[in-house]
Backbone bond lengths (Angstrom), bond angles and torsions (degrees), N, CA, C in turn:
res aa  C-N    CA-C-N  psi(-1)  N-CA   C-N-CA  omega(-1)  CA-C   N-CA-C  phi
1 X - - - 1.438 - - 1.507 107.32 -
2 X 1.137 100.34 116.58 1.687 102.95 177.74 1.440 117.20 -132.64
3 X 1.615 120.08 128.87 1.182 114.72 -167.86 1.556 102.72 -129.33
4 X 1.094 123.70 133.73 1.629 119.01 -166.88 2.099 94.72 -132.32
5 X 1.148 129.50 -171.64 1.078 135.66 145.87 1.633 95.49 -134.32
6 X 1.255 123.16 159.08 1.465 119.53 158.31 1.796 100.90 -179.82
7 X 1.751 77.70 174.69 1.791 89.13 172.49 1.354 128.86 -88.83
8 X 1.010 92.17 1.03 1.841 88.46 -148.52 1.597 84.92 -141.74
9 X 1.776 130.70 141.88 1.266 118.16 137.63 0.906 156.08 -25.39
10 X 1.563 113.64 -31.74 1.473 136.10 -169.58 1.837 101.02 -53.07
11 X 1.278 121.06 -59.56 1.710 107.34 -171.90 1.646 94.72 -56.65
12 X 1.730 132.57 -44.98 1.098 111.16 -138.96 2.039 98.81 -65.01
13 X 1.528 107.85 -20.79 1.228 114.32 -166.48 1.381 100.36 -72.09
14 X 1.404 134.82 -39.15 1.411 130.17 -167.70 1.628 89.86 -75.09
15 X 1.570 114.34 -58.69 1.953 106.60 -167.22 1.581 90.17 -35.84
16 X 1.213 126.51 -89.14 1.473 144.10 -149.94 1.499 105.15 -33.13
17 X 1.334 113.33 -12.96 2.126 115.19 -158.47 1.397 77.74 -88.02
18 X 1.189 117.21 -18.41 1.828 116.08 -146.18 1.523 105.72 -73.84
19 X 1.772 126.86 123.00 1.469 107.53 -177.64 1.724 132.15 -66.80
20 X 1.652 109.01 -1.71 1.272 152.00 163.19 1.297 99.70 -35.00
21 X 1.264 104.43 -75.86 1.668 116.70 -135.44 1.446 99.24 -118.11
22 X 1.503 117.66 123.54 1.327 119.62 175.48 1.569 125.08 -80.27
23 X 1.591 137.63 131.96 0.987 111.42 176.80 1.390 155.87 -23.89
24 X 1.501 94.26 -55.61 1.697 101.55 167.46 1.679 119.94 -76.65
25 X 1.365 106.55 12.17 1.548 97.81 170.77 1.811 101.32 -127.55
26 X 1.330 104.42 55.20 1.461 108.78 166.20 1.866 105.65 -126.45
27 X 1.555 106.32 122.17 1.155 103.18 -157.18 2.230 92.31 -109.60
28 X 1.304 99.33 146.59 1.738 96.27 -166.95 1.607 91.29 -138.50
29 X 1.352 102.69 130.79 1.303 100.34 -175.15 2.224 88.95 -127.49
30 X 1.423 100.22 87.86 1.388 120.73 153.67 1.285 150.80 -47.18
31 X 1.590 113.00 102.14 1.884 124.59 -141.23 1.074 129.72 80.73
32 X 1.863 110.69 -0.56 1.462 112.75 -161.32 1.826 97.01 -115.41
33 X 1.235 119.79 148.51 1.461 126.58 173.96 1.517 99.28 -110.30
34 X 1.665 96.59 -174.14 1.500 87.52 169.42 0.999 113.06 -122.67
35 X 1.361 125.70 48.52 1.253 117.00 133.49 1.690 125.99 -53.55
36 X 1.260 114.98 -22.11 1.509 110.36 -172.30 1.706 97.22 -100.76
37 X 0.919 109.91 122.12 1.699 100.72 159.20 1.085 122.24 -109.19
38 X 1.131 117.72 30.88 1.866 119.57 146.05 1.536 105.53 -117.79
39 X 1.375 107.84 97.99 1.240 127.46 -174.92 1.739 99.21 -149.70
40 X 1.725 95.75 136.60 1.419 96.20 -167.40 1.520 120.16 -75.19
41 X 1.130 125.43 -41.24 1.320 116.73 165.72 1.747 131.24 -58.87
42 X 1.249 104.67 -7.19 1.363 115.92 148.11 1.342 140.75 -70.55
43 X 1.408 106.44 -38.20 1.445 143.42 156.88 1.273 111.10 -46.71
44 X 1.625 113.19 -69.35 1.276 129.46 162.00 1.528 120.58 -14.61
45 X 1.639 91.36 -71.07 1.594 115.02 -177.23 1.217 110.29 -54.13
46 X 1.143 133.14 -88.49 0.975 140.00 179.73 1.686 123.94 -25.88
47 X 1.474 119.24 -42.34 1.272 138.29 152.50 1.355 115.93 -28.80
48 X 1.200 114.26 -55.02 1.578 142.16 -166.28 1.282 120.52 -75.73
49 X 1.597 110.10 -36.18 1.491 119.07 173.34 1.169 116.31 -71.57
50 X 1.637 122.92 113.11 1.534 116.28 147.79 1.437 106.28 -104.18
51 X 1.708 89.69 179.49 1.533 129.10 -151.69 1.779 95.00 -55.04
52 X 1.058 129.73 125.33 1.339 123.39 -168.31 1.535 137.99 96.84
53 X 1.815 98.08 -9.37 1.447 112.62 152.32 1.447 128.76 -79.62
54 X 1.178 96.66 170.61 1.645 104.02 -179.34 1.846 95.31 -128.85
55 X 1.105 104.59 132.70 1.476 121.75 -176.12 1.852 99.16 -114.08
56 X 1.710 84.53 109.02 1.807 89.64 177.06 1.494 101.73 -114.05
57 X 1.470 86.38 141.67 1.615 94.25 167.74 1.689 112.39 -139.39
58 X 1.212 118.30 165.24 1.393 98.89 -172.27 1.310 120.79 -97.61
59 X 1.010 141.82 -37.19 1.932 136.04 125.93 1.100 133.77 -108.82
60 X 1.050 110.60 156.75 1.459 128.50 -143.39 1.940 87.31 -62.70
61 X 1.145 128.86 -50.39 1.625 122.90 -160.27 1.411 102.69 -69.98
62 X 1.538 100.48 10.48 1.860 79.17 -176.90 1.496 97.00 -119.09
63 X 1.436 126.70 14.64 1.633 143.05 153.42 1.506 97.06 -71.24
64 X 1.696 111.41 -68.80 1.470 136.94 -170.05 1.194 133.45 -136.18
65 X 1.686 118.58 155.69 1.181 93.94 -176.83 1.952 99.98 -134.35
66 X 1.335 83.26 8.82 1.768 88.96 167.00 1.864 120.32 -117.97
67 X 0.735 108.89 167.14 1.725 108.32 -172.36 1.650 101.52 -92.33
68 X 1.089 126.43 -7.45 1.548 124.55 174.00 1.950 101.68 -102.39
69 X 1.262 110.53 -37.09 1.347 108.68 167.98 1.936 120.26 -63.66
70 X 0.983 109.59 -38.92 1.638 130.17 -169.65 1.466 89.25 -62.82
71 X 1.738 106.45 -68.19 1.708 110.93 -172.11 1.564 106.15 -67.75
72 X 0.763 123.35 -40.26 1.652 125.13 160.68 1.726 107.58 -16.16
73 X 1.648 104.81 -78.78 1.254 117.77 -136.17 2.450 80.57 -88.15
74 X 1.045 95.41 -33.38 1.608 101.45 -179.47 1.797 101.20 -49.72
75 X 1.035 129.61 -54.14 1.352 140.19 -125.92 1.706 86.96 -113.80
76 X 1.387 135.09 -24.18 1.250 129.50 142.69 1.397 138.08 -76.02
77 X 1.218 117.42 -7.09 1.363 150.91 160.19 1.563 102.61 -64.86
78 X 1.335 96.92 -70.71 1.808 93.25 170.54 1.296 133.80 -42.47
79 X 1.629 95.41 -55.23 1.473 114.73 -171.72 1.496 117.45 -65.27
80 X 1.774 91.25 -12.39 2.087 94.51 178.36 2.046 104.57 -108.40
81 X 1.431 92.98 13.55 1.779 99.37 -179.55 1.483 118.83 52.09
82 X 1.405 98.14 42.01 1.789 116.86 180.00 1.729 89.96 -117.58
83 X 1.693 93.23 138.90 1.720 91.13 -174.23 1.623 103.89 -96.79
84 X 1.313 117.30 -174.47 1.358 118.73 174.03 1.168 114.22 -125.63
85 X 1.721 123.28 113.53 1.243 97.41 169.58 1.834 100.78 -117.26
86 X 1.855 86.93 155.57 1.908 89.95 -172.46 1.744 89.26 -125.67
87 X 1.273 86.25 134.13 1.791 94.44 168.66 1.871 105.89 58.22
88 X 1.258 110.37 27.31 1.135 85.42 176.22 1.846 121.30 107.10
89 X 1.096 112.89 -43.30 1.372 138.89 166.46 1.502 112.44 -76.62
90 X 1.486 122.73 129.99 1.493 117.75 170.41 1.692 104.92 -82.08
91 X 1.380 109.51 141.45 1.679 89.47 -178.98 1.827 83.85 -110.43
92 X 1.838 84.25 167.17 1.898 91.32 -147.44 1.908 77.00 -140.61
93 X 1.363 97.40 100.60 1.305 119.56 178.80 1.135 115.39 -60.66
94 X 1.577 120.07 -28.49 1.612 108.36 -174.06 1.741 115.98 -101.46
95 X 0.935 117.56 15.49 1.635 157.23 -131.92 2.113 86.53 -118.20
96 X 0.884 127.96 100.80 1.645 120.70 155.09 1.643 121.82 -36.45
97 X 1.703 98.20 -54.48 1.937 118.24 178.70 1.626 79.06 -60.45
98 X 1.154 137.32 -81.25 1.297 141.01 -134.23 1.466 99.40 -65.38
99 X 0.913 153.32 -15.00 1.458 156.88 -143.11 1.588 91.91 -127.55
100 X 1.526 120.23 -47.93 1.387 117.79 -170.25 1.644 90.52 -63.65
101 X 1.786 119.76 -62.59 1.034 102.12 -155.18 1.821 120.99 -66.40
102 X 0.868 96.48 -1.60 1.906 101.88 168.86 1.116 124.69 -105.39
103 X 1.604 129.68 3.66 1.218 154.61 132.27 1.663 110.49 -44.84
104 X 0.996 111.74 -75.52 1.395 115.82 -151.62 1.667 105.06 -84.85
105 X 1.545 138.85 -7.42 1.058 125.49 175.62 1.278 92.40 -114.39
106 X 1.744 136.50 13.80 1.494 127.55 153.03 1.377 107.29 -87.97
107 X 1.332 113.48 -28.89 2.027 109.24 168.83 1.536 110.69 -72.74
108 X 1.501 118.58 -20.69 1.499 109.02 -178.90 1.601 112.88 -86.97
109 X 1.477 111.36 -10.32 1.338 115.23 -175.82 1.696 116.16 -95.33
110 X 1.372 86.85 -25.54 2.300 110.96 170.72 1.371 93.14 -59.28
111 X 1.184 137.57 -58.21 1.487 164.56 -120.97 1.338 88.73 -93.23
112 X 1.621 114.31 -76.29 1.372 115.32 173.19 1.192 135.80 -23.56
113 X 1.494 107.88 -71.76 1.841 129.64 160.92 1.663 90.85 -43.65
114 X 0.977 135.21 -56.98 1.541 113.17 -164.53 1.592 123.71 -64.76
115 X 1.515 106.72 -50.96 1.335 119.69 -176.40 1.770 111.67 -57.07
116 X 1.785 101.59 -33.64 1.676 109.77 169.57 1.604 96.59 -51.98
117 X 1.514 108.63 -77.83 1.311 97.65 -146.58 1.618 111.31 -61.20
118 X 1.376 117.11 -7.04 1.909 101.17 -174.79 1.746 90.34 -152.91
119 X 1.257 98.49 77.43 1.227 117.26 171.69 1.311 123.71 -50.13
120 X 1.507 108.72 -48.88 1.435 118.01 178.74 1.301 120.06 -75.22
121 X 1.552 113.47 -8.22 1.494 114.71 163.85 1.831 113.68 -95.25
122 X 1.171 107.59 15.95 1.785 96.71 149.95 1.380 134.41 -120.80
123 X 1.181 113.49 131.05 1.671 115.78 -178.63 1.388 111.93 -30.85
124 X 1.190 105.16 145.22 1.395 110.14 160.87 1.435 127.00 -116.70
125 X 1.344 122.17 104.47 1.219 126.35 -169.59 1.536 128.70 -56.74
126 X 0.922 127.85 105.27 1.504 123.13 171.20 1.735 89.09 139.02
127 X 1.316 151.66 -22.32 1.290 149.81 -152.42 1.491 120.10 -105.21
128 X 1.124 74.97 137.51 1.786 97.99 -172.55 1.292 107.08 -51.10
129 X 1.384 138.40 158.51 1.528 132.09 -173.01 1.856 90.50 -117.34
């Protein structure tokens, strides 16, 4: 089970090489980031997973791009006994390490979307005042 969002083909061609993931279960949701989580190949995905899958994607911001969306879509994942793996890594929800590490690159990806949209409202480190 592989669920990506992106622009470009290029991931869907690397997921698909993958001996993992079968073609017809690579879901691409095209022009779309994740900032939106009503996006159909997400929809898709998620649809698709039963209890005993593993839902790969290749980073975490292209599941989500907010920390209430990420734990959102994680914590129904659980609740349907489909695992998650991001980048490669299974993340292991009941796990403290496992929770930090899907914590902290869903706040760096919130972070992202934020600093884009109001650039001039984040510090810039290293600069002279």
């Amino acid at each position: 089970m592989l669920h990506q969002s992106a622009r470009s083909d290029r991931p869907t061609r690397r997921a698909s090489r993958s001996p993992c993931v079968e073609a017809d279960r690579i879901y691409v949701d095209h022009g779309l980031t994740g900032t939106n989580r009503e996006r159909p190949g997400l929809r898709e995905a998620l649809a698709a997973c039963r209890a005993g899958d593993t839902m790969v994607v290749t980073k975490l911001d292209r599941l989500a791009r907010s920390l209430p969306d990420a734990r959102a879509i994680a914590d129904e994942l659980t609740s349907r006994q489909i695992s998650l793996s991001l980048g490669g890594s299974v993340y292991d929800p009941t796990d403290a390490v496992g929770k930090l590490l899907f914590n902290v690159p869903a706040m760096v990806a919130e972070f992202s979307v934020i600093s884009t949209r109001r650039s001039g409202d984040v510090p810039r480190v290293g600069t002279a005042a």
